[in-house]
N, C-alpha and C positions, 0 to 999 in steps of 0.2 A: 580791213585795216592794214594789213600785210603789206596790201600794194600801194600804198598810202608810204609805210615804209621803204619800198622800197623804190619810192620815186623822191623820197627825201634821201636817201643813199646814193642815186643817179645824179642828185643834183649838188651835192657832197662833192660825187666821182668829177664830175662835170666842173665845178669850181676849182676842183685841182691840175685839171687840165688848161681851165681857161689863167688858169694861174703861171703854170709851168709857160704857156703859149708868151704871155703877156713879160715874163720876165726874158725868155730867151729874146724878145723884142727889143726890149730896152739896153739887155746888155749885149744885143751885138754878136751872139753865138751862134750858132748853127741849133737846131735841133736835135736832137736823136731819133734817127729816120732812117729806115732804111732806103736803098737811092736806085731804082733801074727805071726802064722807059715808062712806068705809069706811074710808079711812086715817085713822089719827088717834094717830100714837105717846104723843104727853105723856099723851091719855086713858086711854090704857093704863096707862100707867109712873104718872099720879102717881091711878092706882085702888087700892083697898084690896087688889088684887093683885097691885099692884108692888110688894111689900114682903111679907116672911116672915110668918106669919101672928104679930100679937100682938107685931110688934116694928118697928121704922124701918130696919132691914135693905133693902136693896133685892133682889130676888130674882135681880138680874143677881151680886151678888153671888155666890150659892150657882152660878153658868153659869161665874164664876171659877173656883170650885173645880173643880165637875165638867169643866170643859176641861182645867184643870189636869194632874186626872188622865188625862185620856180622852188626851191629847197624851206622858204618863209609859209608859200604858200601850202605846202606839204604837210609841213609841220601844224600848222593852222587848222588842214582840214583832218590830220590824223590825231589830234587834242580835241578836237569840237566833235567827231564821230558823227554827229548829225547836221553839219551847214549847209545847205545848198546854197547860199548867197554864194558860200569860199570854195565850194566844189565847182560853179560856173564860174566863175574867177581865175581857178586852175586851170580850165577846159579851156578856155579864149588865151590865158599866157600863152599857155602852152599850144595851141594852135597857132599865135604870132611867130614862139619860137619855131615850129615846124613848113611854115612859110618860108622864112627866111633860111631854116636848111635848107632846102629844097630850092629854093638862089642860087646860097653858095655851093652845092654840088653840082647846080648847072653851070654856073662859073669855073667850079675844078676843071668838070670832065672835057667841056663845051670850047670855053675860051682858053683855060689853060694848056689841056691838056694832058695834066696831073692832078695826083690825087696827094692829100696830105693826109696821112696815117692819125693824126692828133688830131685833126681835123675832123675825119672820120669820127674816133672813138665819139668825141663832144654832140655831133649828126647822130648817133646812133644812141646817145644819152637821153638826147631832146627826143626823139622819136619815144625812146621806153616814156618819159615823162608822159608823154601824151597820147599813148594810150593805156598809160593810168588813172590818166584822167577821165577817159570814156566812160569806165564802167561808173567812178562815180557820179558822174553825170546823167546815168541812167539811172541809180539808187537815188539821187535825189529827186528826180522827176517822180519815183515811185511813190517818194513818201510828201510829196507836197499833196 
């Protein structure tokens, strides 16, 4: 149950980032980042892939929702202590979200060039999420 907690606190962390992302978007700011030849947040965030494909969406955007959820679904499976419907539930989000890191990182390193720091922390949020999710997905195979 611990780590139940502490993938609903990830996804907390994670909505505060994808929060802070999404506002420096809108209004226009720079980041707070720091800036040499790998880091380089704004050139990340204001790339043709900081934004939904085809729209002025910011992609931190879409990290709102998916925390959203991934922090619903936490809370879900760490109240219920017994669900495996909501513990595979968790495992497949959270597997979507870790797909799609693993894009955007190859997008950073690959096409960019840079790495965005805020960027990272939220990659590295979804990654804890989702292998919190393993083991319950092992404990529920156990007890079906």
């Amino acid at each position: 149950m611990r780590l139940q907690l502490l993938a609903l606190l990830a996804a907390v962390a994670g909505l505060g980032v994808s929060i802070y992302l999404t506002a420096v978007h809108f209004a226009g700011v720079q980041p707070a980042c720091p800036v040499n030849a790998a880091i380089n947040c704004e050139q990340v965030l204001s790339s043709s892939y900081g934004v939904v494909a085809g729209s002025s969406v910011p992609t931190s955007a879409a990290g709102i929702l998916w925390f959203a959820v991934s922090a619903a679904l936490a809370a879900v499976v760490l109240l219920s202590h017994s669900a495996p419907l909501w513990s595979r539930l968790q495992l497949a989000w959270s597997a979507i979200g870790l797909v799609t890191v693993l894009f955007l990182v190859y997008l950073e390193i690959v096409r960019l060039g840079a790495v965005c720091v805020w960027c990272s922390v939220a990659h590295a949020l979804v990654l804890l999420i989702f292998l919190v999710a393993l083991p319950r997905q092992r404990e529920s195979r156990v007890d079906a």
